[in-house]
C-alpha positions in Angstrom: 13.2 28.2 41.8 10.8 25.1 42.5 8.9 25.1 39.2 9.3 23.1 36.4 7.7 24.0 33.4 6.7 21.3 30.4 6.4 22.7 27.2 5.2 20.6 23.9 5.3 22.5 20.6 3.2 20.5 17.8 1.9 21.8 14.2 -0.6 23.7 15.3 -1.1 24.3 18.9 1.4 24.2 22.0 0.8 23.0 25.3 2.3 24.0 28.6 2.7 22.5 32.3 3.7 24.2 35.3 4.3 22.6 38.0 5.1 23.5 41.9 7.4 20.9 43.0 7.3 21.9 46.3 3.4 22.1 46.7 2.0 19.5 44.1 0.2 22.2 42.4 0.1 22.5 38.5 -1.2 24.8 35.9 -1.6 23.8 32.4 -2.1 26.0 29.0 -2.7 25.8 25.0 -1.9 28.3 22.6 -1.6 27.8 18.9 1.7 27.7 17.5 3.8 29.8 15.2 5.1 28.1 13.1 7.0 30.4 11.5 9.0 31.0 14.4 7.9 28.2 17.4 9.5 30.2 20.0 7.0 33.3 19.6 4.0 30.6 20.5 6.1 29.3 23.4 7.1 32.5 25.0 2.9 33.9 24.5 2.4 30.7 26.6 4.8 30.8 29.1 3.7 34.5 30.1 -0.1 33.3 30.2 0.8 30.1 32.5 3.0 32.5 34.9 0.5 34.6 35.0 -1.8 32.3 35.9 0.1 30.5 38.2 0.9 34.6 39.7 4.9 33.6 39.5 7.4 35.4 36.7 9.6 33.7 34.2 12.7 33.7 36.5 10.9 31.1 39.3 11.5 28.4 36.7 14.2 26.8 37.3 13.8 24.1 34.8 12.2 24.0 31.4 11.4 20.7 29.6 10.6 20.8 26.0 9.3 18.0 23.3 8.8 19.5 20.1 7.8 18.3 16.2 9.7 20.8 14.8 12.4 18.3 13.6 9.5 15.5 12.4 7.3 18.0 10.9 10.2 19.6 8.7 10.9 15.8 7.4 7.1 15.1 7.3 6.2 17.8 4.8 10.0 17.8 3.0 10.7 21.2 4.2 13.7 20.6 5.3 17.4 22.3 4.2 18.6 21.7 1.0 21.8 19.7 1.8 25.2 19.2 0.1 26.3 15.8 0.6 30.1 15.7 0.0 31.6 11.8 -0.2 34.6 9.6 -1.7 35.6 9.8 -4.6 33.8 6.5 -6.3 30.6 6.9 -4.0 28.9 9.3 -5.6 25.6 7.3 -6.0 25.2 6.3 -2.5 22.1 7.9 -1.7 20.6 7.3 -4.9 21.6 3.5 -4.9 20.8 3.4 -1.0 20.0 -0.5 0.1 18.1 -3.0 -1.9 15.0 -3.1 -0.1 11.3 -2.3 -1.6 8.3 -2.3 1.2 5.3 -3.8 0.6 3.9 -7.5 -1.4 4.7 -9.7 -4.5 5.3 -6.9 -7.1 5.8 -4.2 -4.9 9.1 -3.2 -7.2 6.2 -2.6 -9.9 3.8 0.2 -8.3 6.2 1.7 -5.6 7.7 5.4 -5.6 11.0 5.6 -4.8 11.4 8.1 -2.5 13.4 11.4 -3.3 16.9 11.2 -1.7 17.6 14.1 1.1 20.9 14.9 -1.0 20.6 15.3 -4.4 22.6 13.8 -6.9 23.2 17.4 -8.3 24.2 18.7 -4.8 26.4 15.4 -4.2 30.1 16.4 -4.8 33.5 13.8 -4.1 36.8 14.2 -3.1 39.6 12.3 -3.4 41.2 10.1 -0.6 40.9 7.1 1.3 41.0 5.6 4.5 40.9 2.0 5.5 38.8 -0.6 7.6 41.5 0.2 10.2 41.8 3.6 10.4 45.3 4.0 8.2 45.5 6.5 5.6 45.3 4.5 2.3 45.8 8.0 0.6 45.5 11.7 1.8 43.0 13.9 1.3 43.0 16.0 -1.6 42.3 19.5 -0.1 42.4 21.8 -3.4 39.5 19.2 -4.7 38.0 19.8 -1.3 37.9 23.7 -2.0 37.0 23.5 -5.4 33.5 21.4 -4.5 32.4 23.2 -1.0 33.0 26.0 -3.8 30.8 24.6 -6.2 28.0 23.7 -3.1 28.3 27.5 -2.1 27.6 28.7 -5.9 24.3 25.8 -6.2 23.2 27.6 -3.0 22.6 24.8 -0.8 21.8 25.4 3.0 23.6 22.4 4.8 26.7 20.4 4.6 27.1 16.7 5.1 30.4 15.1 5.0 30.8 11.9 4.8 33.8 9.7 3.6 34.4 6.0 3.6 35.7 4.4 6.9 35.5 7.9 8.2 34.1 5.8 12.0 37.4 4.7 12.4 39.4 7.9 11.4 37.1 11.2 11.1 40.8 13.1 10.7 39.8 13.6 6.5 36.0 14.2 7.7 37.2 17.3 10.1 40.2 19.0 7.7 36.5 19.1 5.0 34.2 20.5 7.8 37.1 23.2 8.6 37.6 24.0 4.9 33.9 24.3 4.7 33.3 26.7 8.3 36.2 28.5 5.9 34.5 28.9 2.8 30.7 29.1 4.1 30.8 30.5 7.0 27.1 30.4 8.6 26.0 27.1 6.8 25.6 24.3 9.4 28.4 21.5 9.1 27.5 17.9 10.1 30.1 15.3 10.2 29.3 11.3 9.8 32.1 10.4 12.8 30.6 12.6 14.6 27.1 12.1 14.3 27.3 8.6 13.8 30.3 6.7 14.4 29.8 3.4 13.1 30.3 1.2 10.2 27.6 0.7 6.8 28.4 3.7 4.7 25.3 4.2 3.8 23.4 4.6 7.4 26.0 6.8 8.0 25.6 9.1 5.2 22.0 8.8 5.7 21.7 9.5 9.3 24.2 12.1 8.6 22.3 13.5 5.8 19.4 13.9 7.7 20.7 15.6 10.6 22.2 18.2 8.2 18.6 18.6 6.8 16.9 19.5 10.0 20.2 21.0 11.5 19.4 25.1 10.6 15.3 24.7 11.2 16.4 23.6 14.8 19.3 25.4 15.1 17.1 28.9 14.3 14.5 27.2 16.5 16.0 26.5 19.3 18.6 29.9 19.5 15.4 31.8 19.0 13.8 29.9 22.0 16.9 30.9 24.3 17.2 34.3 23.3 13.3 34.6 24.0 13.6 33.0 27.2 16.5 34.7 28.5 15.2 38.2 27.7 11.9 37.2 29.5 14.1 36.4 32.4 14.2 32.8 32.5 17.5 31.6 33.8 16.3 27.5 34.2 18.0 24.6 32.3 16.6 24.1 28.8 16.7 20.5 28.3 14.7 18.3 25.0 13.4 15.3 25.0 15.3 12.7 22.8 13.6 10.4 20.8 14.7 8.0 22.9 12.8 9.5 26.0 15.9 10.6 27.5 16.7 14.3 27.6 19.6 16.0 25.8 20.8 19.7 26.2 19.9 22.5 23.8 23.2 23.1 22.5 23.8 19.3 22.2 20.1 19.2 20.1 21.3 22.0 17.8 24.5 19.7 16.8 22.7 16.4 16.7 18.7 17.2 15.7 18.5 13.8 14.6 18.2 12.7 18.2 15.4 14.8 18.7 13.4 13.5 15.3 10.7 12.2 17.5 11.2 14.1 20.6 7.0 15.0 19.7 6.1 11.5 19.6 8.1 10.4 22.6 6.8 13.0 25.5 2.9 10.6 24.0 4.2 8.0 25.2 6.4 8.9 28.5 3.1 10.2 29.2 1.4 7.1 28.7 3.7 5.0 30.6 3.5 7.4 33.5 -0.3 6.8 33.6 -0.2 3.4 33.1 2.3 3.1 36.1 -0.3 5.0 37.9 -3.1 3.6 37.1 -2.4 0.0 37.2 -2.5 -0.8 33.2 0.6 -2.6 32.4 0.1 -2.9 28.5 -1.2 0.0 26.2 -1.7 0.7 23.1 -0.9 4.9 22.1 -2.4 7.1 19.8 -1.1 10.6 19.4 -3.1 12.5 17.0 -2.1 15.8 16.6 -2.5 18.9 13.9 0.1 17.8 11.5 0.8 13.7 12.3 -0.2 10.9 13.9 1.7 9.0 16.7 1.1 4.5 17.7 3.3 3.0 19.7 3.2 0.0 21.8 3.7 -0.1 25.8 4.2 -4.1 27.0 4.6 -4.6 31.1 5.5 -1.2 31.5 7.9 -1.5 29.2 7.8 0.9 25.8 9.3 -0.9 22.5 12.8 0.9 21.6 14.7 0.6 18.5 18.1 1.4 17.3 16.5 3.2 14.1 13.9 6.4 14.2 11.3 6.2 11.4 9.6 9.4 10.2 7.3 8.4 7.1 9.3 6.7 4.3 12.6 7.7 6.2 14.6 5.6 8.6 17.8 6.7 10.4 20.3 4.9 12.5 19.3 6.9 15.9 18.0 5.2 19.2 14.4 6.1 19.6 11.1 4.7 21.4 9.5 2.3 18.7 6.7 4.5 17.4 5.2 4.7 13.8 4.7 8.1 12.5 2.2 9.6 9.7 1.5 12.8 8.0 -2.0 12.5 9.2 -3.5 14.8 12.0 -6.4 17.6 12.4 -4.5 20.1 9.8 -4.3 17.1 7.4 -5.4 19.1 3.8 -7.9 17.2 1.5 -7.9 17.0 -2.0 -8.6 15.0 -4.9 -5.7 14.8 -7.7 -6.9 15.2 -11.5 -5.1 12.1 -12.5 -6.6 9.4 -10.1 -10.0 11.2 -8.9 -9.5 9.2 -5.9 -9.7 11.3 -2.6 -6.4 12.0 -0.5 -5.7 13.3 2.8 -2.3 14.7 3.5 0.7 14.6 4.6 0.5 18.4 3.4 -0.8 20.3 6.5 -2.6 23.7 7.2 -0.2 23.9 10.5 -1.4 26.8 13.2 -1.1 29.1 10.1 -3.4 29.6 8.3 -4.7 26.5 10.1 -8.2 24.6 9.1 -10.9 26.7 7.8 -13.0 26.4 11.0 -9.9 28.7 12.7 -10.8 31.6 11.3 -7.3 32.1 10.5 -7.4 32.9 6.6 -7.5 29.0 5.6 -9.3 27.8 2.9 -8.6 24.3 1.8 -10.4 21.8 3.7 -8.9 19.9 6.3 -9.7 17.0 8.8 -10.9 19.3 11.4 -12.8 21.1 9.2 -15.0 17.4 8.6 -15.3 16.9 12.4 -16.4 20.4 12.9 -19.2 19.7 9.8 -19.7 16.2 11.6 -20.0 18.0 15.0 -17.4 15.8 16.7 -16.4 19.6 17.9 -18.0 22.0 19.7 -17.6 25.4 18.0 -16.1 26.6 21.3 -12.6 25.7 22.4 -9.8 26.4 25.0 -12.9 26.7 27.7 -14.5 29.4 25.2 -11.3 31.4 24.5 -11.7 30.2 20.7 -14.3 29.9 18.7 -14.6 27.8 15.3 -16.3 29.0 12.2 -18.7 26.0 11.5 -20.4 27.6 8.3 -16.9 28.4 7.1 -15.4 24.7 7.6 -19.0 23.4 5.6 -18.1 25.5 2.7 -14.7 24.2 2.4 -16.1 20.7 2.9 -18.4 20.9 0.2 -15.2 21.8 -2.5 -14.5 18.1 -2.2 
């Protein structure tokens, strides 16, 4: 098994690499993804590519994936509705979060406070403490415990954070909740702040926590569909994702911890752009990764790319080690539109995706999208994918013209 097979899933189309290691020879592939289940798109591409390349599934013998499932879900808020549950006393702590407004003089005025991954009505505490040092200050109360996973259950919420004070320096409170809650919810995704982030500042660790509960079942579907897929195709190669960081991390380790692979998309860009800098003999670079849903910048210095111990995706920042790259909800599938309060145009972050994808597709879209204007504006030729798809000019100049 020589080949090693790349795979990067975005919004709205999916790319593929093959590559002989033995020989030097590589085939490469797009296809438009599924979105409403990624792995479909993948395995339509890996049986093209191996056909192409005249091999079967099973000569892979490793399989390298970057995907935006993880940064589109928190991009477009379709993430899990997640029940946060906390110390007694800390209720609030998403909502009060850190005293920090972006922007100038007066910023406090104009600016929209984002809307909390945890609700406060889905925000539950239990009583119990442990200190700075580890030493239980009081035990945990486990009949409260029961009663609010009980009440989570009954509001119908899809993921479950825990997250206690001090809990970094003794997660033994943390765990007896996350058993309780396997207990009483069986097949909702537990996440656990001492285990997803060990480390002191409560609320980085609730929030970091909180988002890798909210991703945790759209990746955890995602990538148990991708296995199955693979395996009954015949592939038996290692599955390995990229990290945010660049680094790679192992499918079951990316359906516990998502919130590693929040820009896993973003970070193949600029991997890639490092390797052909390294190649070429350009030693700083400037990125710009423009895909359906978002758009990717980051900044390469001597060779070397800018990490940071937080991952930003749009107004969100978590406390996860990732390649310094600034994130938008702004690509091809971008959807136009102009609100009745303002009348000012806006583009975005709402996407068309792969389905029903811009107008020009042909898919069944109809609002107007970036790519429908560079289609009207002929930046693209109405053939694609060396002639396999066509675009529907007339249809993108109609959708246009609602604007």
């Amino acid at each position: 098994m020589a080949y090693r097979l790349g795979v990067d899933v975005g919004g709205t189309f999916t790319d593929l690499l093959l590559f002989d290691v033995d020989t030097g020879a590589f085939w490469r592939h797009k296809t438009p993804s599924t979105p409403h289940d990624s792995s479909e798109g993948i395995l339509n591409g890996v049986n093209a590519i191996c056909a192409a390349a005249s091999i079967k599934p099973a000569d892979i013998g490793t399989f390298l994936h970057g995907t935006t499932v993880a940064t589109n879900a928190v991009l477009e808020g379709k993430g899990a509705r997640v029940g946060l549950v906390t110390t007694e006393g800390y209720r609030h702590i998403m909502q009060i979060a850190r005293s920090f407004v972006p922007g100038g003089l007066a910023a406090w005025i104009i600016w929209p406070k984002p809307t909390p991954l945890a609700a406060l009505e889905d925000t539950v505490t239990v009583k119990g403490r442990i200190d700075a040092e580890g030493r239980e200050l009081r035990p945990l109360d486990e009949d409260g415990a029961r009663a609010a996973l009980v009440q989570l259950k009954e509001a119908g919420v899809e993921a479950i954070t825990v997250s206690f004070m001090n809990a970094y320096a003794n997660g033994a409170h943390e765990a007896r909740v996350g058993e309780l809650a396997r207990e009483i919810m069986q097949d909702i995704p537990v996440s656990l702040s001492h285990e997803v982030l060990p480390e002191m500042q409560e609320y980085e660790r609730t929030l970091t926590t909180v988002a890798n509960a909210a991703v945790r079942p759209v990746v955890g579907k995602y990538v148990a569909n991708l296995r199955n897929r693979l395996a009954d195709a015949g592939m038996a190669g290692k599955l390995s994702l990229l990290r945010s960081d660049g680094g790679l991390m192992s499918a079951q380790k990316a359906e516990e911890h998502p919130v590693s692979i929040l820009m896993s998309g973003p970070a193949g860009g600029v991997t890639g752009a490092l390797w052909v800098g390294r190649n070429a003999g350009i030693r700083n670079i400037l990125t710009l990764d423009v895909g359906g849903t978002s758009t990717d910048v980051a900044l390469i210095e001597n060779l070397e790319p800018r990490r940071q111990r937080t991952t930003e995706v749009g107004h969100l920042s978590v406390r996860a080690s990732a390649l310094d790259v600034k994130t938008v909800g702004a690509g091809g599938g971008s959807i136009a539109y102009v609100p009745e309060l303002t009348k000012a145009l806006r583009v975005g972050p709402q996407s068309a995706g792969a389905v029903p994808g811009p107008v020009a597709y042909g898919k069944g879209g109809e609002l107007p999208t970036v790519t429908d204007a560079n289609v009207v504006l002929g930046y693209l030729p109405e053939n694609l994918l060396g002639g396999s798809f066509t675009l529907d000019r007339a249809g993108a100049r109609r959708a246009v013209q609602t604007i």
